[in-house]
Every structure is written in C-alpha cells, then in structure tokens.
C-alpha positions as CSV (number, residue, x, y, z in Angstrom):
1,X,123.3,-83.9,148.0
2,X,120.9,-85.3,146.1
3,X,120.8,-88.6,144.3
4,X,119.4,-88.9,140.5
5,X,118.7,-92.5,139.1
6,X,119.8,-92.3,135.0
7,X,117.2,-93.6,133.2
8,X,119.3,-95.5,131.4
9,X,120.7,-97.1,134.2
10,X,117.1,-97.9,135.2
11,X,116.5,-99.6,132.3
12,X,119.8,-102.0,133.1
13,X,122.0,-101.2,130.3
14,X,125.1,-99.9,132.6
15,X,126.6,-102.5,135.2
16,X,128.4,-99.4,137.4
17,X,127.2,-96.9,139.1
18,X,123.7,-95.2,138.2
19,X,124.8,-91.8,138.9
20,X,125.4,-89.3,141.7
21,X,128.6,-88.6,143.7
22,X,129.9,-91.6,145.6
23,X,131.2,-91.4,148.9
24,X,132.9,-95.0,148.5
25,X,134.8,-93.5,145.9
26,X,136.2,-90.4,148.2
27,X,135.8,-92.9,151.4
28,X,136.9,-96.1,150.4
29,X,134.4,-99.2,150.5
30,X,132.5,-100.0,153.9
31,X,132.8,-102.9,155.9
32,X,131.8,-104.6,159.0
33,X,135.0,-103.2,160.2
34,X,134.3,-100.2,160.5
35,X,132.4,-98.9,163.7
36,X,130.4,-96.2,162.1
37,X,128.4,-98.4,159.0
38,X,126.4,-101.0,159.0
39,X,127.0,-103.6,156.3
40,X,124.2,-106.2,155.0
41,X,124.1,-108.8,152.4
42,X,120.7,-108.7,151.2
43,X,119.2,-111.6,148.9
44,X,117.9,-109.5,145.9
45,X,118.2,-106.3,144.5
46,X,114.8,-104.3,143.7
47,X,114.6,-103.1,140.2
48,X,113.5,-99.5,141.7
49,X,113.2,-97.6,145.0
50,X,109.8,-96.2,144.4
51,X,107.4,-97.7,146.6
52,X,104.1,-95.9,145.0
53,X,105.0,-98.2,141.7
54,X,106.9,-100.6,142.6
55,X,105.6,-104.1,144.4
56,X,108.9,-105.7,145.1
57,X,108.7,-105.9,149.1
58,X,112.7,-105.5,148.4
59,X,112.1,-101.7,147.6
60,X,110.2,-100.9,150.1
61,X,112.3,-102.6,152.6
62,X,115.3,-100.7,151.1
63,X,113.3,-97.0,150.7
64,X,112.1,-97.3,154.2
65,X,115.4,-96.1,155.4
66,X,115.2,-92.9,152.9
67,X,111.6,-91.9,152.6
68,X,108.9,-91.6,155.3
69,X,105.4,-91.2,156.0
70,X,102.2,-89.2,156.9
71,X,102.1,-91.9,160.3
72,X,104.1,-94.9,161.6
73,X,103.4,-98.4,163.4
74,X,105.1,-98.8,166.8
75,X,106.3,-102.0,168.1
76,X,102.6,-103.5,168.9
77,X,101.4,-102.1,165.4
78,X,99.5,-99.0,167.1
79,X,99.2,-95.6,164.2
80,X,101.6,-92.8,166.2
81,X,102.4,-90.0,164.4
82,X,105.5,-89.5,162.0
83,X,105.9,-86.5,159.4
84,X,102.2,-85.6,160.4
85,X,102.5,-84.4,164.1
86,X,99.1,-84.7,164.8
87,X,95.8,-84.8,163.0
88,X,92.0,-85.2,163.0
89,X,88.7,-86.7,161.8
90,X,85.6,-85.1,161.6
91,X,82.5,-86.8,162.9
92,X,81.1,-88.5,160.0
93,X,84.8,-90.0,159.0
94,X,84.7,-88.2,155.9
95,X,87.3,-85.7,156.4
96,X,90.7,-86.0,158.2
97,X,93.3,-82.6,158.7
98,X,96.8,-83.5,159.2
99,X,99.3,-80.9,160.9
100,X,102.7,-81.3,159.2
101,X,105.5,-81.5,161.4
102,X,107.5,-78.3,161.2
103,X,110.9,-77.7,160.3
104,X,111.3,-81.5,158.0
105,X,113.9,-80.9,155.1
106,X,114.2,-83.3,152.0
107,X,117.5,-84.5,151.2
108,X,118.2,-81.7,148.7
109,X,117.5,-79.2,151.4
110,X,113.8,-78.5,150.5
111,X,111.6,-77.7,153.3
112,X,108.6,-80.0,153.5
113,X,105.4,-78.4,151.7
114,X,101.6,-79.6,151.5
115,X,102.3,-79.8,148.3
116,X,104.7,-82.3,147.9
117,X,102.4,-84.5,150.5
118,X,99.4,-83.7,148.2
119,X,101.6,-84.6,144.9
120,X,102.8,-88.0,146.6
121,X,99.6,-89.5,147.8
122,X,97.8,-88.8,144.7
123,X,100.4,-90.5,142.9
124,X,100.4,-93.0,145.2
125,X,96.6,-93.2,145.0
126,X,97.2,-93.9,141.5
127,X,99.3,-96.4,141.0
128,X,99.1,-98.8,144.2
129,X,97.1,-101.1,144.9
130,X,96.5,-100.0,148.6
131,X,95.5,-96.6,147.3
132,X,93.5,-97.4,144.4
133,X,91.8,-99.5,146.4
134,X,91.4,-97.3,149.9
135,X,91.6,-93.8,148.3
136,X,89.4,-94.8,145.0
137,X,87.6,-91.0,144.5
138,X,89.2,-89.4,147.7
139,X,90.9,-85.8,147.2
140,X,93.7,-84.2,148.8
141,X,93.9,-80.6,149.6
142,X,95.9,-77.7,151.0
143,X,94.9,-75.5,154.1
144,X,97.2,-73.4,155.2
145,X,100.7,-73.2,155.3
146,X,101.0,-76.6,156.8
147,X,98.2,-78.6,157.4
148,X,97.0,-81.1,154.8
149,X,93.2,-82.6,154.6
150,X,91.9,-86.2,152.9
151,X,88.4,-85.9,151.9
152,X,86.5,-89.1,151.5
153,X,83.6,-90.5,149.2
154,X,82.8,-92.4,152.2
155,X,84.0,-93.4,155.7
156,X,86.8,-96.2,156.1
157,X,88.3,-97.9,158.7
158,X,91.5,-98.3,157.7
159,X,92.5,-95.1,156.3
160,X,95.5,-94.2,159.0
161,X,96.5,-97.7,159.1
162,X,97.0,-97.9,154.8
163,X,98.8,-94.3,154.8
164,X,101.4,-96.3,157.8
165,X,104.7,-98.1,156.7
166,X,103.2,-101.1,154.6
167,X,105.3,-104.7,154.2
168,X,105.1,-103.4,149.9
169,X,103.9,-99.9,148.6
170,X,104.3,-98.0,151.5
171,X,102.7,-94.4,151.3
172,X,105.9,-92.0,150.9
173,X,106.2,-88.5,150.7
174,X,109.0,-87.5,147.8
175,X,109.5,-83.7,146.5
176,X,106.2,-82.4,144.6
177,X,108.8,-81.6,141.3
178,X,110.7,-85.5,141.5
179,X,106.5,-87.0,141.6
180,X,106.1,-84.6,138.5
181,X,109.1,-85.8,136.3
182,X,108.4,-89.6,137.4
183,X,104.7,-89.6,136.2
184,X,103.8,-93.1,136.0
185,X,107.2,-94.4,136.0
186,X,109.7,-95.4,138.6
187,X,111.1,-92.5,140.1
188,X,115.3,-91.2,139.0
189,X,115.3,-89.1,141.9
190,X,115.7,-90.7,145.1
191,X,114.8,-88.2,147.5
192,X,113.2,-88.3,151.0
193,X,112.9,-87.2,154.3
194,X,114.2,-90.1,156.5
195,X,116.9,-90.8,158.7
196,X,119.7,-92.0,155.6
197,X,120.1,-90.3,152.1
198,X,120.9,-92.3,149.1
199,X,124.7,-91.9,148.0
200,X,125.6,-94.5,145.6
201,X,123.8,-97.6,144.2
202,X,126.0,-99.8,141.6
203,X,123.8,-101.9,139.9
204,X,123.7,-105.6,141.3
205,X,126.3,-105.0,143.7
206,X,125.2,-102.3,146.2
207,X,123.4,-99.8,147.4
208,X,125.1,-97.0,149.7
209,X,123.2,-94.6,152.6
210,X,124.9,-92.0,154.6
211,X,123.0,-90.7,157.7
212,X,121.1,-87.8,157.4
213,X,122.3,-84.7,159.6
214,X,119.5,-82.5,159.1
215,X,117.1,-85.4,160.1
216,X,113.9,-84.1,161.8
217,X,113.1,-86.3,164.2
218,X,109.5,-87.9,165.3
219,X,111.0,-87.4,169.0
220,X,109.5,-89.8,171.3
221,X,111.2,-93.6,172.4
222,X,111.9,-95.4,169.3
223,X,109.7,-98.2,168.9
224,X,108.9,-100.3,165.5
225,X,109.1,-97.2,162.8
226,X,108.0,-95.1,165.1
227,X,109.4,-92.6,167.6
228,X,113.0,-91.2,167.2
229,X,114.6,-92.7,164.3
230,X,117.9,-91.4,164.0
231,X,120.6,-93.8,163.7
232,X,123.4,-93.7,165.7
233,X,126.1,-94.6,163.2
234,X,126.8,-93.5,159.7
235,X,126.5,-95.5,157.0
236,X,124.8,-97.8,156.1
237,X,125.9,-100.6,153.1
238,X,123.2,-103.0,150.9
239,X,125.2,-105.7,149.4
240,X,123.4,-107.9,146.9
241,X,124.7,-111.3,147.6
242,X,122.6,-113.4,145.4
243,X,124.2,-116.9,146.5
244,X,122.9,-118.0,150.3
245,X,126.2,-120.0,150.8
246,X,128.1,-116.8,150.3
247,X,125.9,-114.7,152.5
248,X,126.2,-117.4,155.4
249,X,130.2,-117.3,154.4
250,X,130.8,-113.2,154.8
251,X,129.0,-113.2,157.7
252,X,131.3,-115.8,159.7
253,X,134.2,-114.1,158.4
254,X,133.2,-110.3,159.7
255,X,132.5,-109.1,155.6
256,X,129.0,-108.7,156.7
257,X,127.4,-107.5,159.8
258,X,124.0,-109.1,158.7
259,X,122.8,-111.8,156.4
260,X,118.8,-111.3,155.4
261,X,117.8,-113.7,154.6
262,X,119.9,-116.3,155.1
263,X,119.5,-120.2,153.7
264,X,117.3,-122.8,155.8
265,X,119.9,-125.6,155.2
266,X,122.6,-123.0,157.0
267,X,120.7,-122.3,160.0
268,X,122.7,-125.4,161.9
269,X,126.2,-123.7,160.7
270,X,125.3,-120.5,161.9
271,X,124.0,-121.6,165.5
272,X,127.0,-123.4,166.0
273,X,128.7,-120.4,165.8
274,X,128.9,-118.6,169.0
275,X,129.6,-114.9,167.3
276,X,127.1,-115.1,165.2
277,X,122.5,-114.9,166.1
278,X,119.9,-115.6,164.0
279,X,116.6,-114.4,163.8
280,X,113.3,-114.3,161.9
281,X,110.1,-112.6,160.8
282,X,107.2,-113.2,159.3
283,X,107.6,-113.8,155.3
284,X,104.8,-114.8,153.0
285,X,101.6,-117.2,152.6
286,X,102.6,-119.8,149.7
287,X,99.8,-120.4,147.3
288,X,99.1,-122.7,144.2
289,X,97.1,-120.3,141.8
290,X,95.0,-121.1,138.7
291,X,95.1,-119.7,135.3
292,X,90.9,-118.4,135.6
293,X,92.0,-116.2,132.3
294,X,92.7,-119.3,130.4
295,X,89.9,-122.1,129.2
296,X,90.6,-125.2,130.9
297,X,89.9,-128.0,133.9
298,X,90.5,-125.5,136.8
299,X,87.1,-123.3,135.8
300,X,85.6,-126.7,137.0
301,X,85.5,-126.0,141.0
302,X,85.6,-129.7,141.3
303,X,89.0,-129.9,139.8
304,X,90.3,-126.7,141.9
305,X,88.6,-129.3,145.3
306,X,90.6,-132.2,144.1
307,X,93.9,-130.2,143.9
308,X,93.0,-128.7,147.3
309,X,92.5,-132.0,149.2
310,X,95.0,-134.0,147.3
311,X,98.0,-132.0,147.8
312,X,100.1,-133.0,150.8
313,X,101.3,-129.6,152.5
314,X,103.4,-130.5,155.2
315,X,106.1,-132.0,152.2
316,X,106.3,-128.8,150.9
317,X,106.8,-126.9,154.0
318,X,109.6,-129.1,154.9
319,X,110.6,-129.2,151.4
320,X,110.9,-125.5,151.8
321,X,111.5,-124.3,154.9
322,X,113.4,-127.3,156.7
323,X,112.7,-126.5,160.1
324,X,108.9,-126.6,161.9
325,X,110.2,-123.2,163.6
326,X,110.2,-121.4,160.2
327,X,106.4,-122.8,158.7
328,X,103.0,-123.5,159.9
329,X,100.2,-124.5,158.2
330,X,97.5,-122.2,157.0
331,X,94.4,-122.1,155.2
332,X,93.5,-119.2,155.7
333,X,94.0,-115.6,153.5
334,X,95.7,-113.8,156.1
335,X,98.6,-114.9,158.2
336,X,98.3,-116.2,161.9
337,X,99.9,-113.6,163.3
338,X,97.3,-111.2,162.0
339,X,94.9,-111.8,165.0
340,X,92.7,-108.5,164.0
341,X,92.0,-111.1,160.9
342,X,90.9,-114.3,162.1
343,X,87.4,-116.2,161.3
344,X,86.0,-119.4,162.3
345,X,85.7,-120.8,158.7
346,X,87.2,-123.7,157.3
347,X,90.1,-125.6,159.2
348,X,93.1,-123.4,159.7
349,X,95.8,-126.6,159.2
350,X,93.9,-128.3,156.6
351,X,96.2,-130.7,154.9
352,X,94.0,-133.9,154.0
353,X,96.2,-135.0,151.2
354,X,93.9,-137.7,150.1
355,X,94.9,-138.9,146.7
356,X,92.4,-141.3,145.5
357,X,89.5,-138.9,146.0
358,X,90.9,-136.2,144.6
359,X,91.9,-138.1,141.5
360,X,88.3,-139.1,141.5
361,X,87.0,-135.5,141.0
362,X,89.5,-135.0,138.5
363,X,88.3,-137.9,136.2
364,X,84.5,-136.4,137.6
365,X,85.7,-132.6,136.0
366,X,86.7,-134.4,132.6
367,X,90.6,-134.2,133.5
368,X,91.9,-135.9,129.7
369,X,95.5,-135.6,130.2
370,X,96.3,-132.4,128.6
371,X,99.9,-131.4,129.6
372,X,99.1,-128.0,132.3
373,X,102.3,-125.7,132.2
374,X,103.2,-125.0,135.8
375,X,105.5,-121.6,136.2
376,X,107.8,-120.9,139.1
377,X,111.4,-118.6,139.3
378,X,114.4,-120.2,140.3
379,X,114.9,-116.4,142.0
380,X,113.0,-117.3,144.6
381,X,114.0,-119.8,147.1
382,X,110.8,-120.8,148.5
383,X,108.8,-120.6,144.8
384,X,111.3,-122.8,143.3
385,X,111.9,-125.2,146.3
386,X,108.2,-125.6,147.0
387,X,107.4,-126.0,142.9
388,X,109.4,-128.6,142.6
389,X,107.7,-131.1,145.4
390,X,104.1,-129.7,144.1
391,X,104.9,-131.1,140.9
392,X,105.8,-134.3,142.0
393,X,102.3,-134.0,144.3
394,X,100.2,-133.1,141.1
395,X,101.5,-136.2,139.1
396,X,100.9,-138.5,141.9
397,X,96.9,-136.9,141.2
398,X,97.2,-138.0,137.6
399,X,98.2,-134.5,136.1
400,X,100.3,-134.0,133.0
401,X,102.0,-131.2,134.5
402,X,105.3,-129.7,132.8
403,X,107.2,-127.1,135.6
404,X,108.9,-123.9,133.9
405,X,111.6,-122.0,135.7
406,X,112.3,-119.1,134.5
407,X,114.8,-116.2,136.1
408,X,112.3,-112.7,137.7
409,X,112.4,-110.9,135.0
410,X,110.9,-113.3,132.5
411,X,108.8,-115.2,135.1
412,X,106.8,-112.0,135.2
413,X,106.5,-112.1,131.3
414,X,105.4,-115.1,131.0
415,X,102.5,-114.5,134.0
416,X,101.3,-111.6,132.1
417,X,100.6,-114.0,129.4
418,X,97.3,-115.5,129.8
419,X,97.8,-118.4,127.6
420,X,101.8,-119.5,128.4
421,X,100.4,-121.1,131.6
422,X,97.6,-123.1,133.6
423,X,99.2,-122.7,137.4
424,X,101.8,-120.7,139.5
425,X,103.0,-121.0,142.6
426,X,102.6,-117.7,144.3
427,X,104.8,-116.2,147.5
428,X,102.1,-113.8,148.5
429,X,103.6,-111.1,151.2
430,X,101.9,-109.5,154.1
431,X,99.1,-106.8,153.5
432,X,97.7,-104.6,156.2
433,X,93.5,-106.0,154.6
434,X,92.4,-109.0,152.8
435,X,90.8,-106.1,150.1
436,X,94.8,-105.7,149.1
437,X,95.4,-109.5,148.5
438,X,96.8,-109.5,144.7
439,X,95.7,-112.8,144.2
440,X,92.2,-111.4,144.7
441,X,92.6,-109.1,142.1
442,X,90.8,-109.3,139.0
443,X,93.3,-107.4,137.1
444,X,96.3,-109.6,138.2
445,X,97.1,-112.2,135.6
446,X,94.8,-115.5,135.4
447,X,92.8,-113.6,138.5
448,X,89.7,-114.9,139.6
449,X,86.5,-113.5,137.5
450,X,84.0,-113.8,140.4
451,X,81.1,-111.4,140.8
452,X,80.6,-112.8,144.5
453,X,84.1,-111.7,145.2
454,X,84.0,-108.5,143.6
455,X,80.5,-107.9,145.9
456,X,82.1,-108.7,148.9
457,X,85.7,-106.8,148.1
458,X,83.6,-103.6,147.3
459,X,81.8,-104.0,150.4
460,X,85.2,-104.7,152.5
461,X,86.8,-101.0,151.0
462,X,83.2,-99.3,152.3
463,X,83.0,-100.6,155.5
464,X,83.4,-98.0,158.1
465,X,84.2,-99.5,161.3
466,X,86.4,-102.5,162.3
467,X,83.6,-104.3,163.3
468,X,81.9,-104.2,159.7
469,X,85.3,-105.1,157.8
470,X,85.5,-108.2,160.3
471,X,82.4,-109.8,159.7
472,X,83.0,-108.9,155.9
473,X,86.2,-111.2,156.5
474,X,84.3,-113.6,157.9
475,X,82.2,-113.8,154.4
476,X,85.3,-113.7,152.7
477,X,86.7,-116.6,153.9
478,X,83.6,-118.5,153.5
479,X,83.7,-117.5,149.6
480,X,87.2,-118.8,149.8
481,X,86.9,-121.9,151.8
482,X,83.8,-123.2,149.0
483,X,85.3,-121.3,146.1
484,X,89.0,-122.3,146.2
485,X,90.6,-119.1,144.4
486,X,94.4,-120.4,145.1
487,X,95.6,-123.4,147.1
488,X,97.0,-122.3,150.3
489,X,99.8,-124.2,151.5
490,X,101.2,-122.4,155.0
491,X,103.4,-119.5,156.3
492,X,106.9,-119.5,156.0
493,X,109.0,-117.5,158.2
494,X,112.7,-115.7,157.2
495,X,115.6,-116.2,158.9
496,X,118.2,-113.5,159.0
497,X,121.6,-113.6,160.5
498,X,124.0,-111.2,162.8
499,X,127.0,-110.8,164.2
500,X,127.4,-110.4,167.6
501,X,128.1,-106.8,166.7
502,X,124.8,-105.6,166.6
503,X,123.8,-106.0,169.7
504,X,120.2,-105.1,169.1
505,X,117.6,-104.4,166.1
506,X,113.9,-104.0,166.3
507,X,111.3,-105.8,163.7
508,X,108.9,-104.4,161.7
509,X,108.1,-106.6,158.6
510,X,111.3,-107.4,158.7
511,X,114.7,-106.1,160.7
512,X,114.8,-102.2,160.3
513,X,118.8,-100.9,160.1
514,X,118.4,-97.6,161.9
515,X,117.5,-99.1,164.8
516,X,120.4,-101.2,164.9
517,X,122.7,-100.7,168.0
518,X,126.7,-101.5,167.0
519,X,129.5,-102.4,169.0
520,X,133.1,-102.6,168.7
C-alpha cells in the first residue's frame, strides 16, 4: 500500500485526512488499550515527512520509523551497517563502494535499486545543509547490479557518520520516481524501506504507521538505530497534543502510552504516579542571535560583549527548564555530551551577569535608545519561556527592547525578513559537526558575514582526519569566544513520559518507537 500526500493537503487547505486508505477507518481508532499499537502524544506536528527538505527535527523524528539509511549509529554512536551491508574506502579517502543489502523492498513493493540510492542522496546533497556542506561537488554512481560508489573532491572525515540517522535531515533513501516528482519540494509520496509504512495522517491530529511485514532486516542485536529493527507490535499512533496539560492528562488515564515531551512544571505529577516513568534526552543549545543583516548597535562587537556578560543565564534556565536535572550551562557550540567536540577555550559555565559593565560598553558602542524588536514563537515552550525573562534581562542593561510572539508559521516569516527584527532567541538542535551549525550559516537569516568564519568553516568540511577537524574546533571556538556570533545560554534536556506499559525503549536523539517493548 502506498501512501500519497495531496498537495493540497500539504499546502493546509483540508483539516481531514491527506489521502490514502486508512486502516482506522476499517480498524477503528488505536489506543493504549490495545496490546498490539503503540500510542504517543507528540508536542508538534511537522509540516512534512521529507527529511532531505525539511529541518523540523519533528520530521525526522517521525520518518525515522518509515525511511532508513545507507548506515546507522548503535547505542555508543559507532557507524554499523544498515541498507548498505557492507562497504569500502579506497586508500586516498576519495572513493567509498557500498554493497546494498539484498532482498530490501519499498513500501509499494519495489525492490531496492542503486538508483533510487543515487536519486536520494543527490537530492539530499542538494537541498540539506549536511550534504551541501559534506557532499559539495561529490558524485554518485552505479556499479553493478547492487553496489553504489561516492566519489569525493577530497577526503573527509565524517563522510559515514553524515550519511548515519542525523537528530534533523537525516540521509534517506525513497523510490528514484517519488525523488523525481518531489523535485525541490516536500515529498507526496511517503515511501520507505523501514520497519512501519505510513497509513493515514489527518492533519493536526495524527499520524498512523502499521508494521511493515516485508521488512528486511539489518539482523544483528538491536542497539540505537542499528541492528534488527523490527517491531514487535503493530501499529504504531502519532497524536498531536498541542497543550502539555493534556498530554500529562491522557497519559495518567491510559489514552496515551507516551507523552514526548511532556511539561517541566508536570514532572512532580507524574513522578508521584507510580504507573507512570519519565525520562529524558538531550534537546537543544539556546542561543540569543543578532540581526548581522540589519544596520545597527550589534555590528559593534562591544555591544554583542556587553549583552554576553550582562545577561544572567541561570534565570533563564530555571525560567525554562525548572529543574537543574533538565539544564546546564554551556558556552560552548556543541553540547557537553558531545565529548568528540570539546576545546579548552573560553569557560564552559560562563554566566558573569555583570550589569553595570555591560551597560558601560553599551553607552561605549553608542547604544541611543532605539527600540530593538526581539522575535520568539509562543510554539515553542522553551523559545517563548526563555524570551520572556531575556527581555526583562536586556532592559535591566538599558535596552529598548519590544518582544514579538508570533505562532511557527509566521515566526519563520518574519526571520526571513531582514529588517522586521534586531534579535531572536534561537533553540538550536543537535548536529553530528560544528560546520552544520545554522546559526553559522551565512545564508540563514541575520547570519554572521565573517570572512574568518567562512576560512575556518571551509577548512573544517576539508579536513580529512578527526584529528585535523578537532584542532579546526579548537580555532572555532576561539573565533567564537572573541567574536560573539550568538549568546549561548545552556542545554536543555526533554522530558518524555510512559506508562508502565512499555517496559523498555532505547534513545537515540530522542526515544525511538520500534524499539519499544509492550506489556499487557
């Protein structure tokens, strides 16, 4: 069966289902009650499942379960192999041959083809940021009836580790005919090879997988993405839950077998309830951007300094996150747990918050009291919560600062605009290399127009061994540390909630539903 996304459901004009046969229609609705599906109230609904196009961690989080690729990450983040079998690098690390594991099937019945992995990763090299910025002038070719082979410009060191499961825009492999109709836009077709096949998806109320039964296995012990993925019950149900309260609420009653993520302020509920665990993992670096694209007091590195030692971080955490368990301070571009990234630059909980100096450099940088639009989206928990006591912060400085909320949609808008806005607060998500940062990015909206970055960044995607690409960190972060691209303010972790009915899941990112293990 195969599952086409309407374009004009894609475009959000219908409120029922996108398309497709639904098996809630001839099965009736999951639930937590039944043994064989797996029900979760997720936070946000992504506006596509294309990973190659779309950034929204959301989708990728979601697609994981449907597409696959070339290799995986086990449990301790080691490259094992996935819809490749096995592969090679020559010498020089120019060239790598990939042996395609036999017998794969898409959802559609298709058997797996170089082809459609050549047609996906050029796409994908296209139009992510990870491949644009790893794969920039590599080709992909054919030999033989089932072996594929990457030819670089170069040698890099992370090529096997960007074509693994990423947190956003993971490296999928879709039919060559659905990358041919998407082109540059989302894809309608929703076709993998994974473990679950896509069934029904209602806009902005849920999404509906059914296992796979001709699922190829990786074989192996399943670890992280890796090994054998097959799911041992059948269905598996998305519910976008929008409100945290209510999330919290259908989990307690049994509606839900897992909350992701679910509300700091209900973490104390839900430990006090003995059927119910909670969890975490990892979620995203908060940063206070600048608007570099826009004239103003933040060209002035001395007015970027005094926002950098005046603000007062821990607030914000707390603000945020509630609990110490769920934040730490960071000052760094890469999160702690990242160890492969680490430098001795700067001070990794740097948190001065001394006001009277850093209003000092902002009378120094000609501060005159022009009113600075600050952008946030009330869609995000911990950009709106953290916005709000940032503000407050900023005045204390001396800053006319007016805060805009605006809903996704038209928070992304109004960033694009150049003008509309002087500074953002940003919920940056885990990357696999500093290079794929998109606050780094020139081309993202108000990005930093640095030649000294853009030396260094060109000189990270070269580097050949780990070695090199970790003493190239080390000179990023000392460009960082003196340049002061974005504020950082810390790590915040995200809590997710079960039931006592799964009595087991494995993290990768963030939970991953086929390995959940159910009971009755």
């Amino acid at each position: 069966m195969t599952f086409r996304l309407t374009r004009r459901a894609f475009l959000g004009a219908a409120a029922l289902m996108l398309s497709a046969v639904s098996l809630a229609a001839i099965a009736g609705t999951a639930s937590a009650a039944e043994s064989n599906a797996l029900v979760i109230a997720n936070g946000s609904q992504p506006p596509s499942l294309d990973p190659h196009v779309t950034t929204i961690s959301t989708a990728n989080t979601i697609a994981r379960n449907i597409f696959e690729t070339l290799v995986s990450l086990d449990a301790d983040m080691k490259i094992q192999p996935a819809l490749a079998e096995s592969w090679t690098a020559s010498e020089d690390g120019r060239k790598y041959r990939f042996t395609l594991r036999p017998g794969v099937k898409f959802h559609n019945g298709q058997p797996l083809t170089p082809n459609d992995v050549i047609a996906s990763l050029e796409r994908w090299g296209a139009y992510s940021l990870a491949g644009k910025n790893i794969f920039q002038d590599a080709t992909w070719s054919a030999e033989g009836e089932n072996t594929v082979v990457l030819t670089l410009p170069v040698p890099r060191f992370n090529v096997l580790l960007t074509l693994a499961p990423a947190f956003t825009q993971s490296a999928v492999i879709m039919p060559a005919s659905v990358v041919k109709a998407a082109g540059n836009k989302p894809a309608t077709e929703i076709i993998g090879t994974g473990p679950f096949r896509l069934v029904d998806w209602q806009v902005d109320r849920m999404i509906e997988l059914v296992r796979n039964d001709e699922y190829t296995s990786f074989g192996g012990e399943q670890s992280g993405s890796a090994g054998d993925r097959t799911p041992k019950f059948d269905k598996l149900r998305i519910e976008f839950v929008s409100d945290e309260s209510t999330r919290t609420l259908g989990l307690s009653t049994g509606e839900y077998d897992m909350a992701n993520p679910v509300a700091f302020d209900s973490i104390s509920e839900i430990l006090s309830d003995d059927n119910l665990k909670l969890g975490s993992y990892p979620g995203v670096l908060l940063n206070l951007g600048f608007n570099y694209g826009k004239p103003g007091i933040f060209r002035d590195v001395g007015a970027r300094r005094a926002i950098n030692i005046g603000l007062e971080r821990q607030s914000i955490l707390v603000a945020t996150a509630v609990d110490r368990k769920f934040y730490r301070l960071n000052n760094h571009l890469m999160m702690l747990w990242q160890k492969q990234w680490s430098a001795d630059v700067g001070t990794t909980e740097f948190n001065p918050g001394l006001v009277g100096e850093a209003r000092a450099l902002l009378a120094a940088a000609g501060y005159d009291g022009k009113e600075l639009i600050f952008i946030t989206t009330r869609d995000d928990a911990e950009m709106y919560s953290s916005a709000i006591v940032i503000q407050q912060q900023l005045q204390a400085l001396g800053l006319n600062v007016k805060l805009e909320s605006y809903d996704w949609s038209t928070f992304v808008k109004v960033r694009a605009d150049k003008d509309a806005w002087d500074l953002i607060v940003m919920a940056a998500g885990q990357k696999a290399d500093p290079t794929q940062l998109i606050f780094l990015n020139k081309d993202f909206p108000g990005g930093a127009q640095d030649a000294t970055l853009e030396d260094i960044l060109a000189r990270f995607r070269k580097a050949e061994t780990m070695e090199q690409a970790q003493e190239l960190y080390r000179e990023l972060e000392t460009w960082n540390q003196e340049y002061i691209p974005s504020v950082r303010i810390g790590e915040i972790d995200y809590p997710f909630a079960m039931s006592k009915r799964v009595e087991a899941i494995q993290l990768q990112y963030d939970p991953i539903p086929w390995t959940a293990r159910l009971t009755n």
